[in-house]
C-alpha positions as CSV (number, residue, x, y, z in Angstrom):
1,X,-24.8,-20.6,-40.0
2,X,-21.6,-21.4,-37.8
3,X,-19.2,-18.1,-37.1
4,X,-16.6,-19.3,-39.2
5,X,-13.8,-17.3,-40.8
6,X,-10.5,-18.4,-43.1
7,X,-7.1,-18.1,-42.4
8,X,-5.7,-18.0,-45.8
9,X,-4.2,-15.0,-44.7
10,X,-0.4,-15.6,-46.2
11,X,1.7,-13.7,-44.1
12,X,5.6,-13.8,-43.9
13,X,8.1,-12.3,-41.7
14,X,8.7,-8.7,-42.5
15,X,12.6,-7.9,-44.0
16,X,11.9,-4.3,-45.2
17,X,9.2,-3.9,-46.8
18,X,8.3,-6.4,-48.6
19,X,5.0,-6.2,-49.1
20,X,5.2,-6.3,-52.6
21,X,5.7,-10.1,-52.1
22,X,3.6,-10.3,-49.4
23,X,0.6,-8.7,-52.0
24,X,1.3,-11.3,-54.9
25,X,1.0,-14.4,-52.9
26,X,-1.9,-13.2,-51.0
27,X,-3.4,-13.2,-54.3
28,X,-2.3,-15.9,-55.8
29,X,-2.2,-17.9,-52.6
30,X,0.3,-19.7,-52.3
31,X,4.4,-19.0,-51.8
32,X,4.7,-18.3,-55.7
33,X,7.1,-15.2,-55.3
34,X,10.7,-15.1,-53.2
35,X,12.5,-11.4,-52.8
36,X,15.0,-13.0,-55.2
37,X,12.7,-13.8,-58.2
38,X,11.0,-9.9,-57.8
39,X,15.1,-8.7,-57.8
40,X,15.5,-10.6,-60.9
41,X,12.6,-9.2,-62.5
42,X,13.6,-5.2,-61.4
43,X,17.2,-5.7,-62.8
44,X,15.9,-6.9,-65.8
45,X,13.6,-4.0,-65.8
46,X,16.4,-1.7,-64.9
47,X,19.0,-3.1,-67.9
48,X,16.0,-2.6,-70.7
49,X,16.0,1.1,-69.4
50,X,19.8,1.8,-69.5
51,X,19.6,0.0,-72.9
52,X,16.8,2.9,-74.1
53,X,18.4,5.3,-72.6
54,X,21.5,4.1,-74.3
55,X,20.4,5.0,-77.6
56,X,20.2,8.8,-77.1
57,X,24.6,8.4,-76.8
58,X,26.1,7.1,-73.9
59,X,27.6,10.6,-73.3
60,X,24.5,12.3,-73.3
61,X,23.8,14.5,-70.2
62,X,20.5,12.3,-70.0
63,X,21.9,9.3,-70.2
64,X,24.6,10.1,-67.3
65,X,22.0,11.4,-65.3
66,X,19.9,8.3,-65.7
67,X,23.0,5.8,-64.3
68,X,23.2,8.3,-61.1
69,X,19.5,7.8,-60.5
70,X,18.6,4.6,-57.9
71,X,16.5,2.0,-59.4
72,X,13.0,3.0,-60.1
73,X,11.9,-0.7,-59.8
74,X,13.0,-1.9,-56.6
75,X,14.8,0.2,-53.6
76,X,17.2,-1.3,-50.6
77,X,13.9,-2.0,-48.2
78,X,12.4,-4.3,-50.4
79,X,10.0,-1.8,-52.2
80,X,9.1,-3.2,-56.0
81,X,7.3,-0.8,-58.3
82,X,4.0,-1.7,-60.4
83,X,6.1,-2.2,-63.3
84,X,7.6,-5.5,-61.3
85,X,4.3,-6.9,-60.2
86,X,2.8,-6.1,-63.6
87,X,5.7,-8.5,-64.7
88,X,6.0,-11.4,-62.3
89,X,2.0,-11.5,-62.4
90,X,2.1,-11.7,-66.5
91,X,3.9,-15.4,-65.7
92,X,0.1,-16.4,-64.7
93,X,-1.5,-14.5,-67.7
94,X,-2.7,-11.9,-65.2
95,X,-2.6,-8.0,-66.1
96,X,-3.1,-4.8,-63.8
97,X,-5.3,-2.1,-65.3
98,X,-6.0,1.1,-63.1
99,X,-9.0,1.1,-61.3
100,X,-9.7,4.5,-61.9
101,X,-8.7,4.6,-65.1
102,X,-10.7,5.7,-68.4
103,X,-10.2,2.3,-69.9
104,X,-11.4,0.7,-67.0
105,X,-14.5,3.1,-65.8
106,X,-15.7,2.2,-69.8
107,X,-16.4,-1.1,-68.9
108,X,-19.1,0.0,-66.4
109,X,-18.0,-3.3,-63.9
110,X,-19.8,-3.2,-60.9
111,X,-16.5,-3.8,-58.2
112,X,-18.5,-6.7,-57.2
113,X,-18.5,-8.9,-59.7
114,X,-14.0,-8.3,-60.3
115,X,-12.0,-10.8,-58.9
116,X,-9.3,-9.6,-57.2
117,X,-7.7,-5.6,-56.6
118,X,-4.1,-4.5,-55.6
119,X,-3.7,-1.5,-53.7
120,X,-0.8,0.5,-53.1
121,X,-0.1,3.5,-50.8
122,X,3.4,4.9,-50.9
123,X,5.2,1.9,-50.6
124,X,2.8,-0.4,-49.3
125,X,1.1,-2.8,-51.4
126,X,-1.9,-5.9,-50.4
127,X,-4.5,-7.7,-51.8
128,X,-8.3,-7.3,-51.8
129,X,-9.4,-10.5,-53.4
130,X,-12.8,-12.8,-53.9
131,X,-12.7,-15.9,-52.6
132,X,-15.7,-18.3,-53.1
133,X,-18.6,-15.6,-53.0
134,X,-17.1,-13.6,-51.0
135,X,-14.3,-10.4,-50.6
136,X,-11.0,-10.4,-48.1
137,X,-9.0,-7.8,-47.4
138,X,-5.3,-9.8,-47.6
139,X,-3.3,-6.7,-46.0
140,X,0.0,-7.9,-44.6
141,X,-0.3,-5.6,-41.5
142,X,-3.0,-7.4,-40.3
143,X,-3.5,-10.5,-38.3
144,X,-5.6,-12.0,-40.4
145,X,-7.6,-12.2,-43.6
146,X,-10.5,-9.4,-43.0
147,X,-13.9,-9.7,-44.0
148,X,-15.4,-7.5,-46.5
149,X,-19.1,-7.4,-47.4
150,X,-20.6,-7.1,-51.0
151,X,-22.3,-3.6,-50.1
152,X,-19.1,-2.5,-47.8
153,X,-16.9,-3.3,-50.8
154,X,-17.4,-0.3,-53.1
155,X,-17.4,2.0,-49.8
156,X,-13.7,0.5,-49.2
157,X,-12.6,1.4,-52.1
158,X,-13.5,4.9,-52.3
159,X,-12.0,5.4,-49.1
160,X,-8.8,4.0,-49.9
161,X,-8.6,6.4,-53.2
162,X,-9.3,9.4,-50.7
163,X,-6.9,8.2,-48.8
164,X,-4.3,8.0,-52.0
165,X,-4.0,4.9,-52.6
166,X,-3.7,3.5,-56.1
167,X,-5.8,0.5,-56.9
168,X,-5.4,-2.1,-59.6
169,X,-7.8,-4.4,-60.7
170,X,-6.7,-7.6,-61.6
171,X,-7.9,-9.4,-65.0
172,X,-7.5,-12.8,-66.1
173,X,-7.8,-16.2,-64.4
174,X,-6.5,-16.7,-61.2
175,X,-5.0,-20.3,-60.2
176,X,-6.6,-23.0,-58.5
177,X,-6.2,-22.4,-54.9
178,X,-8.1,-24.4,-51.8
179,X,-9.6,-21.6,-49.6
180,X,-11.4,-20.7,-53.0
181,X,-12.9,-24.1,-53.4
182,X,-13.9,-24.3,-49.9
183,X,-15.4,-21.2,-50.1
184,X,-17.5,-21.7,-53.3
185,X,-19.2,-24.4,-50.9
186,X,-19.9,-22.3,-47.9
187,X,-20.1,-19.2,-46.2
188,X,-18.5,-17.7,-43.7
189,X,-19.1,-14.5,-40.9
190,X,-16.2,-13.0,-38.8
191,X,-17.2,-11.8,-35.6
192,X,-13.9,-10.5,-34.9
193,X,-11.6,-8.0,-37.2
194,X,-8.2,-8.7,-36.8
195,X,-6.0,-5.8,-35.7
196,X,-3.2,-4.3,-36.9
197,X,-0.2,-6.1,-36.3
198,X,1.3,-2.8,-34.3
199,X,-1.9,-2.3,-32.4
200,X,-2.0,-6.2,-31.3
201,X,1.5,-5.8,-29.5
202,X,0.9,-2.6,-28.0
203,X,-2.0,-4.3,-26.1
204,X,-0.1,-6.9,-24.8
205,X,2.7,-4.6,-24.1
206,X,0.5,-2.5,-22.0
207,X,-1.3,-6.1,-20.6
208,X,2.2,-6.8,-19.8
209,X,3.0,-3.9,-17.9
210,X,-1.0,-4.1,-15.9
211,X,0.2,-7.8,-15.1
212,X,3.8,-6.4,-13.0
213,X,1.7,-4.0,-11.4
214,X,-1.0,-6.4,-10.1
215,X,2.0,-8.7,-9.0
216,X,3.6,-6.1,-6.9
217,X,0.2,-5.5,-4.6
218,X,-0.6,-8.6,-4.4
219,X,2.4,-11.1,-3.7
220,X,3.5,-14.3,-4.9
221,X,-0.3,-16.1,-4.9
222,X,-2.2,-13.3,-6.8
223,X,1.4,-13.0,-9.1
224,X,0.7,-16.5,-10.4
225,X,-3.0,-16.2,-10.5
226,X,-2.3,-12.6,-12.8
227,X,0.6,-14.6,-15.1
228,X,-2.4,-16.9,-15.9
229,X,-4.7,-14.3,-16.8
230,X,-1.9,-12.3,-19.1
231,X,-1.5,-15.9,-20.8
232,X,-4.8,-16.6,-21.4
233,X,-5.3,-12.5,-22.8
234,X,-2.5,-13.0,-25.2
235,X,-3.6,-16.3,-26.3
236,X,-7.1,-14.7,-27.2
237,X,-5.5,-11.7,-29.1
238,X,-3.2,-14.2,-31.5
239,X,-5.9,-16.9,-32.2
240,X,-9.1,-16.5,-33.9
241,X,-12.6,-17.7,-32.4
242,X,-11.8,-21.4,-30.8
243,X,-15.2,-22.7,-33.5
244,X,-13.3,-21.4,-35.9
245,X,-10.6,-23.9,-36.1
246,X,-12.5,-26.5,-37.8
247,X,-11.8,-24.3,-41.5
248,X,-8.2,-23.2,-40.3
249,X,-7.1,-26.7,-40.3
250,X,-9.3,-27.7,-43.7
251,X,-8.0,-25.1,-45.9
252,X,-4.1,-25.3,-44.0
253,X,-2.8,-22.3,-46.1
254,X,-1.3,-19.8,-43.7
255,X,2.0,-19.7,-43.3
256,X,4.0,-20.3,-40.1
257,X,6.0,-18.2,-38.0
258,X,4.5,-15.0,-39.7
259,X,5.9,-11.6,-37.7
260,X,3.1,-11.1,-35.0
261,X,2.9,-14.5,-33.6
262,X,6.9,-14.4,-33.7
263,X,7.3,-11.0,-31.8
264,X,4.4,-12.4,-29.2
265,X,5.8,-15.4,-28.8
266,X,9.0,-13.6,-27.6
267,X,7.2,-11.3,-25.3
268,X,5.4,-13.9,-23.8
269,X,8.7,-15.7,-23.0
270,X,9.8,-12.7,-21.5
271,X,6.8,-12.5,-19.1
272,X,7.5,-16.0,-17.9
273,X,11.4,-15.8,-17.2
274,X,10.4,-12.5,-15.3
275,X,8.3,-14.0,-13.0
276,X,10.3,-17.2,-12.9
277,X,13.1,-15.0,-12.0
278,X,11.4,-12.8,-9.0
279,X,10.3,-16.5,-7.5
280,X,13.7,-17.5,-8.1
281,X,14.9,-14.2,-5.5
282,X,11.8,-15.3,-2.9
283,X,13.0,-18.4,-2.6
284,X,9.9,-19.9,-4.2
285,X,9.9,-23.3,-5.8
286,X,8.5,-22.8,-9.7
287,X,5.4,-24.9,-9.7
288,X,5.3,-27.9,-12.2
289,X,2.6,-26.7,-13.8
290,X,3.8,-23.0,-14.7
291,X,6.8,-24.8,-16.5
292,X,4.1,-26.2,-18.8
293,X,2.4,-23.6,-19.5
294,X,2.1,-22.6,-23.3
295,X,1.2,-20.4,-25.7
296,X,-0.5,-20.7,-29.3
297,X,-0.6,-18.5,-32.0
298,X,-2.7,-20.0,-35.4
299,X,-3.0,-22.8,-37.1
């Protein structure tokens, strides 16, 4: 079996905290949510509460304490509350019920056989969702879609209710999407768990700083021999497995320009114009070939 994994992993560049975006279309897969369309939804939300709270008398002590109160539904960072995402997810016939709820723990579902789970944590919400035959964890903080095994599964989710988080599972049919299809037909192993996207840029800040120190001992020839070696580091720590581009580019569902490759990107820029500018003070010609020199983050 080839060591394959998906990148349906739809990521987008972080504004606040909009993760409650982020969760919906990494369930649904595909760009089905903007930040505008969840606003509209909380203001709504927030106008059939004043209107409630309205008929107790609009001089009421409640009701004036009620307009003082910020919006339960959404908040200035981009947060959007259950009630939201229970809405917006309605549009596709889809409802949230309580994982650990006594409606749900009546059913006696094995977790295995669901389809999909939110989870939320403060104010941080992603998906946990089946695709073909088997589980990804969809968080936004991480660089890619993560494996999840059918015996693992039940283990994860215990450990995220220890951990506090609320979990959701989703009921209802789920749209079409390609990474699904694919899957259905195949399976695939990850060798590799992606990392946070925090932990990913630490590493190649401190790669960064390793490279400088090398360059300093060893002179212009060992500089441009490290600059090579940081390149090639920080191209392995964005991309997945080189065999396992062959899926990337058939399923084509991750987004581009998502916040890790962006803030890589940048650093890696950074690194070159450094060491093009200490050649420039040598008096050192800039090789053809360095000028060339590229970096990619996923497909």
């Amino acid at each position: 079996m080839p060591s394959l994994v998906a990148d349906f992993h739809y990521k987008f560049h972080d504004q606040g905290s909009l993760c409650a975006q982020h969760c919906l279309n990494n369930l649904l897969q595909g760009e089905y949510f903007t930040p505008v369309e969840l606003s509209s939804i909380a203001q709504q939300l927030d106008e059939e509460e004043r209107i409630r709270m309205a008929e107790g008398g609009v001089l009421s002590e409640e009701y004036r304490t009620f307009l003082e109160q910020p919006s339960g539904n959404m908040d200035d960072s981009g947060f959007f509350s259950i009630q939201v995402i229970s809405n917006a997810l309605g549009v596709w016939g889809l409802e949230p019920l309580l994982f650990n709820s006594r409606e749900y723990q009546r059913l006696m579902i094995d977790p295995v056989n669901e389809k999909a789970f939110i989870c939320n944590y403060k104010e941080h919400w992603f998906t946990v969702r089946k695709l073909g035959q088997q589980w990804f964890n969809l968080n936004s903080l991480l660089t890619g879609p993560e494996l999840i095994s059918d015996t693992y599964l039940a283990l994860f989710l215990a450990q995220l209710q220890q951990e506090g988080y609320s979990i959701f599972v989703i009921r209802g049919n789920l749209p079409e999407c390609e990474a699904d299809q694919i899957l259905r037909i195949m399976r695939v192993e990850q060798q590799h768990r992606p990392k946070l996207i925090g932990e990913e840029e630490a590493q190649t800040s401190s790669g960064q700083r390793q490279g400088h120190a090398s360059e300093t001992r060893h002179g212009m020839e060992e500089d441009e021999e490290e600059l090579r070696k940081a390149l090639a580091l920080s191209r392995q720590d964005m991309e997945v497995e080189d065999e396992e581009a062959d899926l990337r580019r058939a399923i084509q569902l991750s987004m581009q320009g998502s916040l890790s490759e962006s803030l890589t990107t940048e650093e890696l820029r950074r690194r070159r114009q450094a060491y093009f500018d200490r050649q420039s003070q040598q008096a050192q010609p800039t090789s053809p070939h360095q000028q060339d020199t590229t970096t990619a983050g996923k497909g």
